[in-house]
Each structure stands twice: as C-alpha cells, then as structure tokens.
C-alpha positions as CSV (number, residue, x, y, z in Angstrom):
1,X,20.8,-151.4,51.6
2,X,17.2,-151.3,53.2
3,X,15.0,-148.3,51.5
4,X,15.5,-146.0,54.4
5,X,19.4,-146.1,54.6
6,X,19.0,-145.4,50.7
7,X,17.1,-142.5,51.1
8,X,19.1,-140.8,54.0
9,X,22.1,-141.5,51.8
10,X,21.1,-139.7,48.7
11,X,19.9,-136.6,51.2
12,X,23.3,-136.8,52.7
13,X,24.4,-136.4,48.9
14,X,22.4,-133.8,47.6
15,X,23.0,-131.4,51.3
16,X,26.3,-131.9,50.1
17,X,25.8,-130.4,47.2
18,X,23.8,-127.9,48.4
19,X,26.7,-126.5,51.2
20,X,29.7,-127.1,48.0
21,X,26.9,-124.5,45.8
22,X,26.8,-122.3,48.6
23,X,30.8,-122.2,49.2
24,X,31.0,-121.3,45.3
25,X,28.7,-118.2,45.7
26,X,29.8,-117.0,48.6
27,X,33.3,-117.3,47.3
28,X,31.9,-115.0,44.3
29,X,31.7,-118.0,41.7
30,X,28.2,-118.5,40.1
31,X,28.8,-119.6,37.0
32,X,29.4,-122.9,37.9
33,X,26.4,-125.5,38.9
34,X,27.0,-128.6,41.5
35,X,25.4,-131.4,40.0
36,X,24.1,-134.7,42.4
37,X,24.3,-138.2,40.9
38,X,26.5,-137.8,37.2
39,X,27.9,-140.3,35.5
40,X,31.6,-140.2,33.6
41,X,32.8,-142.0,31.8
42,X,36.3,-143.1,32.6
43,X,39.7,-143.8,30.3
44,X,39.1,-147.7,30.7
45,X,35.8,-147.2,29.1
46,X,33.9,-148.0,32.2
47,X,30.9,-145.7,33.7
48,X,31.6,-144.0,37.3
49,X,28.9,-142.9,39.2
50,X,29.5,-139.9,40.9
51,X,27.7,-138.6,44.1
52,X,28.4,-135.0,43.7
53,X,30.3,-132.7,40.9
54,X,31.3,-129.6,39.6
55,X,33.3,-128.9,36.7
56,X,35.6,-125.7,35.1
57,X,38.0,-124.6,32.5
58,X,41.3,-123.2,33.3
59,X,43.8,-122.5,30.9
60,X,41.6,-124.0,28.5
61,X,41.9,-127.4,30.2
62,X,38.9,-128.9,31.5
63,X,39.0,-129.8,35.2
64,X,36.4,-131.8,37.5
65,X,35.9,-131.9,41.1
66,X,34.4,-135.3,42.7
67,X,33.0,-135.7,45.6
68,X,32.4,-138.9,47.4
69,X,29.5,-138.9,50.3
70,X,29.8,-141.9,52.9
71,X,26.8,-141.3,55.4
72,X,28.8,-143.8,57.6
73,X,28.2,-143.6,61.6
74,X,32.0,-145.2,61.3
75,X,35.3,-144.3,60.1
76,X,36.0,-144.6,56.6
77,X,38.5,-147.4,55.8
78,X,41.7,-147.4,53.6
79,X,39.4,-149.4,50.9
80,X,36.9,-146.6,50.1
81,X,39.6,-144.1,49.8
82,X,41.6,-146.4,47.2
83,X,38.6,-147.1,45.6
84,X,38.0,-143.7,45.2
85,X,41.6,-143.0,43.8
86,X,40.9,-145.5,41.0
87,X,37.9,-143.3,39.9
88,X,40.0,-140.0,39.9
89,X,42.4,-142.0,37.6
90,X,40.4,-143.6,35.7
91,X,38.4,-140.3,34.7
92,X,41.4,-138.0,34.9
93,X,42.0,-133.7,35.3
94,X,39.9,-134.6,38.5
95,X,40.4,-133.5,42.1
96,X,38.7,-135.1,44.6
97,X,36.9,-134.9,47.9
98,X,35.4,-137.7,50.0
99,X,32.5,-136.3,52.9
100,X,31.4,-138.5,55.7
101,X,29.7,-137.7,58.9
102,X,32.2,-139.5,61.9
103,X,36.2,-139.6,60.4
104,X,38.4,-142.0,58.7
105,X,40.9,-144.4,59.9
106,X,44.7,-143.5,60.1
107,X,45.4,-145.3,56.8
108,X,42.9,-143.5,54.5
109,X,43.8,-140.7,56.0
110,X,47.8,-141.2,55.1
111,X,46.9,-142.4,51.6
112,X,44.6,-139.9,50.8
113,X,46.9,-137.0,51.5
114,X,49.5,-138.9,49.7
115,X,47.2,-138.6,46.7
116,X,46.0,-135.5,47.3
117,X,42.2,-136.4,48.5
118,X,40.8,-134.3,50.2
119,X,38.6,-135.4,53.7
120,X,35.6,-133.7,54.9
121,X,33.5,-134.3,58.1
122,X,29.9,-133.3,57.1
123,X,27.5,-133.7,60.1
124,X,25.8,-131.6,62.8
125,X,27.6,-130.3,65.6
126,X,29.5,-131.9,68.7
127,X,30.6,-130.8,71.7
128,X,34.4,-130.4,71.0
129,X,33.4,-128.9,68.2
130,X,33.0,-125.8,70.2
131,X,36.6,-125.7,71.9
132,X,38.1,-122.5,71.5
133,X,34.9,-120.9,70.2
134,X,32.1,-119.2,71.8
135,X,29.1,-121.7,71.8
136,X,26.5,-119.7,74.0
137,X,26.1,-115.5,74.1
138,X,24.2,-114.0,77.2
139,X,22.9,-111.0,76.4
140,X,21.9,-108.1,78.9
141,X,20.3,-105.5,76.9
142,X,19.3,-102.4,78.4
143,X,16.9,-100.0,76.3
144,X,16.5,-96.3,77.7
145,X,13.6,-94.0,76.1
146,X,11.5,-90.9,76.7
147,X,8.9,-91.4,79.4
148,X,5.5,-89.4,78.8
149,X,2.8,-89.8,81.8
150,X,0.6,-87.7,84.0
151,X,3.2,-88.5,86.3
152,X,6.4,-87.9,84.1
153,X,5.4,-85.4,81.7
154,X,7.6,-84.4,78.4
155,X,7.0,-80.5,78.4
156,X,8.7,-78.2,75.3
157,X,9.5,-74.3,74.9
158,X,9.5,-73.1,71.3
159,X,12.2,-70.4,70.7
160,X,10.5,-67.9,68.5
161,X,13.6,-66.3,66.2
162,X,12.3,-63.2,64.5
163,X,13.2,-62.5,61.0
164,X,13.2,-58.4,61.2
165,X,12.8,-56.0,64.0
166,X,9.0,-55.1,62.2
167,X,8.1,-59.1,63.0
168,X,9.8,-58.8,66.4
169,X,8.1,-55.9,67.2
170,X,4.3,-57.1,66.2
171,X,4.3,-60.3,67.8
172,X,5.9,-58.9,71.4
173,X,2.4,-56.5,70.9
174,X,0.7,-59.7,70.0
175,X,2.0,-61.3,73.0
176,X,1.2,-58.2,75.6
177,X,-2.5,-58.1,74.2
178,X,-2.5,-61.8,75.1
179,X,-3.2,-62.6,71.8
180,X,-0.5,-64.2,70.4
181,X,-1.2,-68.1,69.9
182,X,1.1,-70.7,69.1
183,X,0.3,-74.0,68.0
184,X,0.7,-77.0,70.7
185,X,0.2,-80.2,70.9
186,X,1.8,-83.7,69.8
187,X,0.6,-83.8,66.6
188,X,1.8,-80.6,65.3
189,X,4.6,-80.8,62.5
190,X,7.5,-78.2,61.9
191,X,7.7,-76.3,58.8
192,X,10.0,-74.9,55.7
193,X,10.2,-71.6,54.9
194,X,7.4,-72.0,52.3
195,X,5.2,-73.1,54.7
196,X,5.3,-76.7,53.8
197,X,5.5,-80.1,56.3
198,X,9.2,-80.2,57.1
199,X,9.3,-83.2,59.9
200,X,7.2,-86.0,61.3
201,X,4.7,-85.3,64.3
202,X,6.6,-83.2,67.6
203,X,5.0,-86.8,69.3
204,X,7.8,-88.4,67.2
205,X,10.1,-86.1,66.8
206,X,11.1,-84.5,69.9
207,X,11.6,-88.3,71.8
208,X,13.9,-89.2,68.8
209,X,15.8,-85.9,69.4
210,X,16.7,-86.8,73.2
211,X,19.5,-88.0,74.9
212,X,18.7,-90.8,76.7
213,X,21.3,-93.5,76.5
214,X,23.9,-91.8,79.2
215,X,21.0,-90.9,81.1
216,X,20.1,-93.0,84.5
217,X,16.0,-94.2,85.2
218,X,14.2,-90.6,86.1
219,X,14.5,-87.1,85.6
220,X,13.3,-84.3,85.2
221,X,16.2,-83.8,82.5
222,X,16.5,-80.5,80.4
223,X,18.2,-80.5,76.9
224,X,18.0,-77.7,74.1
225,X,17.3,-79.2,70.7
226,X,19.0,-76.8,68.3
227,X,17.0,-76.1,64.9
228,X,18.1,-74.7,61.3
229,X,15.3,-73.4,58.6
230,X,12.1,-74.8,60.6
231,X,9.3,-72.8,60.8
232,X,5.7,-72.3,62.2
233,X,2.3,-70.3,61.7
234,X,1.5,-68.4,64.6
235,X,-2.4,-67.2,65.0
236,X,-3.0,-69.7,62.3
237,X,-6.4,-68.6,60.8
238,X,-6.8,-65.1,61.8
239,X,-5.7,-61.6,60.0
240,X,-2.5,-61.9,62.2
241,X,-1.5,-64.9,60.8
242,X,2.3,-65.2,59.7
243,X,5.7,-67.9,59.4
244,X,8.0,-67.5,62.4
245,X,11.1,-69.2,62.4
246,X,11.8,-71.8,65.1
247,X,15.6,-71.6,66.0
248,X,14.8,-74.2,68.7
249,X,13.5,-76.2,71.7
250,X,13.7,-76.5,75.2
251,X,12.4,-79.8,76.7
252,X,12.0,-81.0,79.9
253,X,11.6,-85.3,80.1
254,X,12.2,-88.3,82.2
255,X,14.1,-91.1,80.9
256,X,12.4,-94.8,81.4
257,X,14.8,-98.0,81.4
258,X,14.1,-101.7,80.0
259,X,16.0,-104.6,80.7
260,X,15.7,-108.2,79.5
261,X,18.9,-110.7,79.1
262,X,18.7,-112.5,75.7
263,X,20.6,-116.1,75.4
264,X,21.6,-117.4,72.5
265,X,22.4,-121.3,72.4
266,X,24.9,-122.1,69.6
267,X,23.5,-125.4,69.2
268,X,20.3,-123.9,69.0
269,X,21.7,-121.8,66.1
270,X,24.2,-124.0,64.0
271,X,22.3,-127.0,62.0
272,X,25.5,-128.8,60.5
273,X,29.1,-127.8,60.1
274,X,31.7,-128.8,57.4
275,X,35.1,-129.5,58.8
276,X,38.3,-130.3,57.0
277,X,39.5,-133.3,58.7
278,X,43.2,-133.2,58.3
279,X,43.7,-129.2,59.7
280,X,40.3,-129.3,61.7
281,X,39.4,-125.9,60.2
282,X,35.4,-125.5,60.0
283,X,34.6,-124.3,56.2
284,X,31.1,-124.0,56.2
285,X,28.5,-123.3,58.8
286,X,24.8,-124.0,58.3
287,X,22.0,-122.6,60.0
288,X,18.7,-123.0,61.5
C-alpha cells in the first residue's frame, strides 16, 4: 500500500471513530471512549490489530465491540468477513462491525449475518440514497413589518387614564389653558408607578406590539395596544409636573412585505451518511 492509500485509510478509520463517539453521546452514553488502532490480545496468544473499539461491562462481564474499516471503492469479499470472524473468536465477549464505503458481496453478506457481523456503508452521499426522502427544500419566506416614512407614517394616541377625579379635573384645566404637555417622540420609554423605566424605546416598542403578519402590503391600519401599570410624567419639569397612568395606545401604521425564496440543497448539507447495509436504514448523518 503506496503512502497515500495508507493515509486515506487510517482517516477513514479514525472518522469512523469519530461518527461511533458521536452515536454513543447522542444515545446518552459518555462514559465510554472509542479508541482507533488497539491491539488485543487474542485466546491463541496472538496480537490483533484492531481499527476501531469500544469496550463495557454488563452484568459484570466485560464486553468489546470491533470494528473493521475497509476504504474499498469495491465490495467486500467472503474472505475479509471470515477473516474477521477468526479475530472475534479468537479475542472472545466481542461483537463486531465491519465499515466500508461501496457494499459487500452476497457471500459476506450471508456469512456475516450468520455470525452475527454487523455491515455498515460509511461514505458520502448518492443519489438513491435520497429515495423516499426529501433531498432539496424551497423556501418562500415572506417577512411583514411596520413601515415608518414621510410617506407611510406610524402615528400613536396616548390614552391618559386618571387616577382620581382631583387628577382628572387638573389636567382637563391643564389641557383648556393649552398647557398641558405630553412627552413625544421615538425615544421616549413607558414607566412604573414609581416613576421608573418600565419598557424599551416607543421606536421599539410600539412596531413589536403590531399585528402585521395577517395584514396585506399597505395601510393605513388602526390597532389599540391595550396597557396595564404603565405610566408617564406629563409637564415634565415644571410645578405641574405629575405620573399619569397610560391605560393605552392607539396607532395608526402601514405594513411593508419582504420576500426572498431560500433553497436548501441536501447534498449541499449532508457530508457523509452511515447506512446499515442489510435493512438499509441510515444511522448517522454528518454535516457540513
């Protein structure tokens, strides 16, 4: 074997090991490590050199699972898989797994179920490999928000609740004198009842407060914002100054639309796949 079909061998081996790791946690075991390139020794004395392996205990019995890697472009032949059967025997409490990238022939395949060997097809991603699945999603997403120009303006009414008939009765006064003033603007920010910073800026929160998702491109569109414990100083800075609750908002908006179709190419997506080749069943997805 020339350097290069060395080296893409032991890569093949140690992304096998990477994926059977990655099965183990996601199936909720992480106390176990897969280790690349042990050696065991067997029952006859002789040492085994195993590509990939993890071991366990149950019922106080140590068990091992093998795995073979065969970075073939071929089918594997009856020979590797009885080879491989003479390891598991000769080691013993083993259960083994051989992974190659293209199949095996009809006789390793008999033998190895026979003997309870499992095969895996390790390799990126064919096209019959997406039969019966969705390979490519088309995406047309549509994204409505608040519009705010010259042209489509997002105008609010405050609803001023007063908390006694005295309050009622000095800001209508207040309001006939042409005196009453009462704070504007998208940067002002609704209050507590102690005065303090109760929610973001009205520039952020008012747009975040309108329907706009079962509303078509356009407007003008009308919606009352109901409000519980929010407050705000009217004639701010003067002798007049005092909390009035805001029980709340009318606005008046337009509603913009955005469109753009996303496409998402599943082999674009999917980087390898691990496939169980007796039931065909894919065990493992990696991706990009």
């Amino acid at each position: 074997m020339d350097a290069e079909l060395y080296s893409q061998s032991i890569q093949y081996e140690q992304l096998t090991q990477s994926i059977y790791q990655a099965i183990l946690a996601k199936e909720g075991v992480n106390n176990i490590d897969v280790e690349h390139n042990v050696s065991l020794k067997g029952k006859s004395g002789v040492e085994h050199q195993i590509d990939v392996l993890w071991k366990f205990k149950q019922a106080g019995v140590e068990h091992k699972v093998l795995i073979e890697c065969k970075n073939y472009a071929s089918s594997l032949t009856l020979e590797k898989v009885r080879n491989f059967f003479a390891v598991l025997h000769d080691i013993g409490n083993s259960n083994g797994l051989m992974v190659t990238k293209t199949g095996y022939q009809s006789g390793a395949k008999d033998f190895a179920e026979h003997y309870g060997i499992g095969l895996k097809i390790l390799r990126k991603p064919i096209e019959q490999d997406w039969e019966n699945r969705i390979k490519d999603i088309h995406l047309n997403i549509v994204a409505r928000s608040v519009s705010s120009s010259e042209e489509t303006p997002l105008t609010a009414e405050l609803l001023i609740k007063p908390n006694s008939p005295e309050q009622e009765e000095r800001l209508e006064a207040l309001n006939q004198a042409g005196k009453l003033s009462i704070p504007s603007g998208a940067d002002i920010c609704l209050l507590d009842q102690n005065g303090e910073v109760s929610t973001e800026e009205m520039r952020w929160f008012l747009p975040r407060s309108l329907d706009t998702i079962d509303k078509e491109e356009g407007g003008p569109y009308t919606q009352k914002i109901a409000l519980e414990n929010k407050y705000l100083y009217v004639n701010e800075g003067t002798s007049e100054q005092e909390l009035v609750e805001i029980m709340g908002i009318v606005a008046t908006y337009y509603v913009e639309s955005y469109s753009e179709e996303v496409i998402s190419h599943g082999d674009e997506v999917v980087e390898l796949i691990l496939k169980d080749f007796s039931s065909n069943d894919v065990e493992h997805v990696q991706r990009r």
